[in-house]
N, C-alpha and C positions, 0 to 999 in steps of 0.2 A: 277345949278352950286353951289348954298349954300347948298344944298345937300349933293353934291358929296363932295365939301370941307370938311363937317364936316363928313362925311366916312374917308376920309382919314385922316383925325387927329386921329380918332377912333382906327385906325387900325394903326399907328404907335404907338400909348401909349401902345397899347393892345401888339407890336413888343416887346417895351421897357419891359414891367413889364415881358416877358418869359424868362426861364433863360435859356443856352445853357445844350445839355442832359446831361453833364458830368460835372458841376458845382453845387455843392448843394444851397441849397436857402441862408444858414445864410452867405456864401463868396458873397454874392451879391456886388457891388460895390456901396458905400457910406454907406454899413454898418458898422458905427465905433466900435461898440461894440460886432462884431462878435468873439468869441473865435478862430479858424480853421480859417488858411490861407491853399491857394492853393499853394504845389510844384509838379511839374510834374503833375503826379495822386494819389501821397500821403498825406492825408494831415497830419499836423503834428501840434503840439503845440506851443505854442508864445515864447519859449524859445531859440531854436532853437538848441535844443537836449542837453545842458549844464549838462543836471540833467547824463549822462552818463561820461564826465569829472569828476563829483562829486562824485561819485560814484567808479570809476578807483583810482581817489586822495585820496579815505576814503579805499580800497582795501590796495593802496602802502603804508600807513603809517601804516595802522594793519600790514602789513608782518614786516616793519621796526623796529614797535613797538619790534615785536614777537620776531625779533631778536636780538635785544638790549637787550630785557630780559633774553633773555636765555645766552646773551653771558656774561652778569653780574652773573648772577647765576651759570656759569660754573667758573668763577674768583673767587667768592665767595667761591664757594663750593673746589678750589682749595687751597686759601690761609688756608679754614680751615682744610683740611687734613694735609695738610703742617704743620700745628698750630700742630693738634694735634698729630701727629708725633714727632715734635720735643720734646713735654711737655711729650709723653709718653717717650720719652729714655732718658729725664731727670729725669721724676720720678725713672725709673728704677733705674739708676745712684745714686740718692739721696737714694733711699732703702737704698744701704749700711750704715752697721752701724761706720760710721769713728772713732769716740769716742773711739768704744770699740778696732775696730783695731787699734792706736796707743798704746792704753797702751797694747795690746795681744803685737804689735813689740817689742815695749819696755823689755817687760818680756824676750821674746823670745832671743834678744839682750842679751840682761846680759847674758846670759849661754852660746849663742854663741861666744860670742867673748871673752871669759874666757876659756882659757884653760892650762891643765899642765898633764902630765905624772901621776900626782899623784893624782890626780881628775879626771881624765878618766874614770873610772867607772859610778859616779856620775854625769859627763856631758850627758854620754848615756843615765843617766835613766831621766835624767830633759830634754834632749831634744825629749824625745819618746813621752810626753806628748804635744809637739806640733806639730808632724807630723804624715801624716796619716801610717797607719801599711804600713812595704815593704819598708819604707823609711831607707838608712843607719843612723845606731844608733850615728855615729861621725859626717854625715854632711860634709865628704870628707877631715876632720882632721887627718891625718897619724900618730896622738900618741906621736909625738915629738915636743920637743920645748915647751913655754911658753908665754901668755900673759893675760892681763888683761886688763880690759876697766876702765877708770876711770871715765867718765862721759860719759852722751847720751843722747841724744833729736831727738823728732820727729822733721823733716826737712820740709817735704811733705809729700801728700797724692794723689796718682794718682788714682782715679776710672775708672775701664773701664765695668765694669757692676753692678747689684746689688747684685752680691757674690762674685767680684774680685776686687782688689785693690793691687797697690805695694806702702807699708810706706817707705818711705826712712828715716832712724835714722841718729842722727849728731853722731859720736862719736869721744872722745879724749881717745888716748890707752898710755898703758903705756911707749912705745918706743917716746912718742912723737908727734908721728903725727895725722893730723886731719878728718877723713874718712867720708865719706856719706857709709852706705851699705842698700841694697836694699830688702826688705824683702817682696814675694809675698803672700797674704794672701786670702784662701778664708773664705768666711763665708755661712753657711745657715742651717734652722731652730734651731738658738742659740747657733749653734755650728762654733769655728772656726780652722782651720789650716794652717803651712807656707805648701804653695801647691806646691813650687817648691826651688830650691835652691836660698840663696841667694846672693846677688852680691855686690864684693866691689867695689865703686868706689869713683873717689877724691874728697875730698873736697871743699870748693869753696876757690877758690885763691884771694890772697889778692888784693882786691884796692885800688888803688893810688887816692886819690880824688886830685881836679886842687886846683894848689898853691892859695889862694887868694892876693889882694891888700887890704891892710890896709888904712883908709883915715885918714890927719894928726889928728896926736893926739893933745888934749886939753891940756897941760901941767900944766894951773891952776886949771884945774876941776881933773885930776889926784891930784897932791897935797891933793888937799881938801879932795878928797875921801882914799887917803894914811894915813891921821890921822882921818878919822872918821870909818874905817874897820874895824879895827883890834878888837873895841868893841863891833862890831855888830858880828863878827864871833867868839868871843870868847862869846856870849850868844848863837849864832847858835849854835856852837858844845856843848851846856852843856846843850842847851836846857829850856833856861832862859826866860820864855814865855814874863814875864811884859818888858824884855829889849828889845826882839824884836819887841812889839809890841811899842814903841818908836820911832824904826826905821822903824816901815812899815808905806809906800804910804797911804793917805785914802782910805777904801775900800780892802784893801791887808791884806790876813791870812795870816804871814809865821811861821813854825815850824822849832825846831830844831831837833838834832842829838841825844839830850838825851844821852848828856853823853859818845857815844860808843866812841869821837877821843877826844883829849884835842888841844887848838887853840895854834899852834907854832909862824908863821909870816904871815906877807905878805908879797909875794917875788914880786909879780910885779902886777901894775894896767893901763890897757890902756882905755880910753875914749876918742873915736874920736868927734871932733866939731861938735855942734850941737846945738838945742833949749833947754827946759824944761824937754824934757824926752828924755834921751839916753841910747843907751845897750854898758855894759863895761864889758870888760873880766878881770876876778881878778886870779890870781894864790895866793893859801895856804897852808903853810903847816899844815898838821897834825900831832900830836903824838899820837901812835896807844898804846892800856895798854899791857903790860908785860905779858907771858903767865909766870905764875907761872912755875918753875922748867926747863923752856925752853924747848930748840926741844928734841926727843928723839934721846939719844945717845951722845947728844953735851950737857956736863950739863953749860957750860960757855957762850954759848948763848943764847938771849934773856932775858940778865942783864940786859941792856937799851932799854927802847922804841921804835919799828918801827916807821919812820918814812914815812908819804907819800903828794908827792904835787903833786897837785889837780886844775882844771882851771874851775873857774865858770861863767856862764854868768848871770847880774845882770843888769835890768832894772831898774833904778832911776831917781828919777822925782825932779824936784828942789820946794822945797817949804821951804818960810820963810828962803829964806840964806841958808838951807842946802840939803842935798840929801836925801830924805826920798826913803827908797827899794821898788820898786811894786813886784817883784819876784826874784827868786834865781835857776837857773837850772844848766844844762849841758852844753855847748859850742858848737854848731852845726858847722860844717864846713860850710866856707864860713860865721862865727859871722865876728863881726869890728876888 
């Protein structure tokens, strides 16, 4: 019997330690440090296939990457054509030599808008040298009639490439009135010509600037500055440098006239309320000198001085009881 018993213990451990045909030995069970688990009849790693997630996730962000990149550098590569588009037809633009075509209008001008019957000859031959051959020698002036230009200024300069441009000239003619005319110019290799006819058109019309509102005037500060004026402006117009410098602000250069007007009155002073430094409108007369012999033709005129009044605007600053000048200008619409 104690035999047989330890047979059979024998042969159940000898059960135990066999492993079944289709399980390798390292899945044995209670082995904890086995690498390989058993699924179905594959076995696989202790992860439990993750490393293929990882790998899917590092795939989707290269494509993303890739195209993020390319979509920046297709932006990039856009604004900069775009860039450099615009700075070439700018360059082109700036080629043109403006300079020299204003004063070529200029020239051009004066012949053109002078004309008479009895320099017609002469107009043709001064205006062939600005147009090209084949061009009419008058310019579409039918031979009659008369005028002349008495003053002109460049106005504007229109560029539309870097050998075309129209100058528009200010001009005031002798009838009076005040014209824009339009003059198309080309230019290239240092050469230039008017390339097409040009064109009159109006001048610019007058503007009405908005009425302003005056704030009450100072009456005592007027006063004061009605008896201390008249001496400052009679060293402004003579040009009296140590008297003006008397009346200037600390800090303030002002110059005079040197002489050209002599100081008549003061016809009126407004200085609105205020602190230490105010801006005051002054009106002045001037007396202008005498042209020796007077106008031509009129030998009785220009026995007595022109006369002219004049509106300044004068920032003064209070110091020591009186007004001492920081500056002397023009009157800008909308002054106090």
């Amino acid at each position: 019997m104690v035999r047989r018993a330890l047979l059979d213990r024998s042969d159940q451990a000898a059960d135990d330690d066999a492993l079944p045909p289709d399980q390798p030995y390292a899945a044995r069970s209670g082995d904890a440090t086995a690498p390989w688990r058993h699924v179905g009849s594959v076995p696989w790693r202790g992860a439990g296939g993750r490393w293929i997630v990882w790998v899917a996730r590092a795939v989707a962000w290269a494509v993303l990457l890739l195209i993020g990149y390319r979509g920046v550098l297709a932006i990039i590569d856009g604004h900069s054509s775009g860039a450099t588009a615009s700075s070439g037809t700018t360059a082109s633009a700036s080629a043109f030599p403006v300079t020299s075509a204003e004063a070529y209008a200029l020239e051009f001008g004066d012949v053109y808008l002078n004309f008479s019957p009895a320099t017609a000859a002469r107009r043709s031959h001064d205006l062939a040298s600005f147009l090209p051959s084949g061009k009419g020698s008058q310019l579409g002036w039918d031979g009659a009639g008369s005028q002349k230009v008495l003053d002109e200024q460049v106005a504007n300069v229109s560029v539309t490439s870097a050998h075309a441009a129209v100058v528009t000239l200010l001009a005031r003619l002798s009838n009076g009135s005040l014209i824009d005319l339009g003059v198309p110019v080309y230019a290239a290799n240092g050469g230039m010509s008017v390339s097409g006819d040009p064109a009159l058109l109006p001048g610019p019309a007058a503007a009405a600037p908005p009425a302003g509102s005056r704030a009450a005037a100072d009456r005592s500060t007027e006063a004061v500055l009605r008896s201390q004026l008249p001496a400052f402006f009679q060293a402004y117009a003579s040009g009296d440098q140590a008297t003006l410098d008397r009346f200037a602000a600390p800090g303030a250069h002002l110059t005079g006239l040197s002489g050209s007007v002599a100081f008549g009155a003061i016809d009126s002073v407004y200085a609105p309320a205020g602190g230490s430094s105010r801006t005051v409108l002054v009106t002045v007369t001037w007396h202008l000198p005498a042209v020796a012999g007077g106008q031509q033709g009129s030998a009785d005129v220009g026995a007595a001085p022109a006369s002219l009044q004049m509106t300044y605007q004068l920032t003064v600053v209070r110091q020591r009881g009186t007004w001492d000048i920081k500056s002397v200008g023009a009157a800008a619409q909308g002054s106090p």
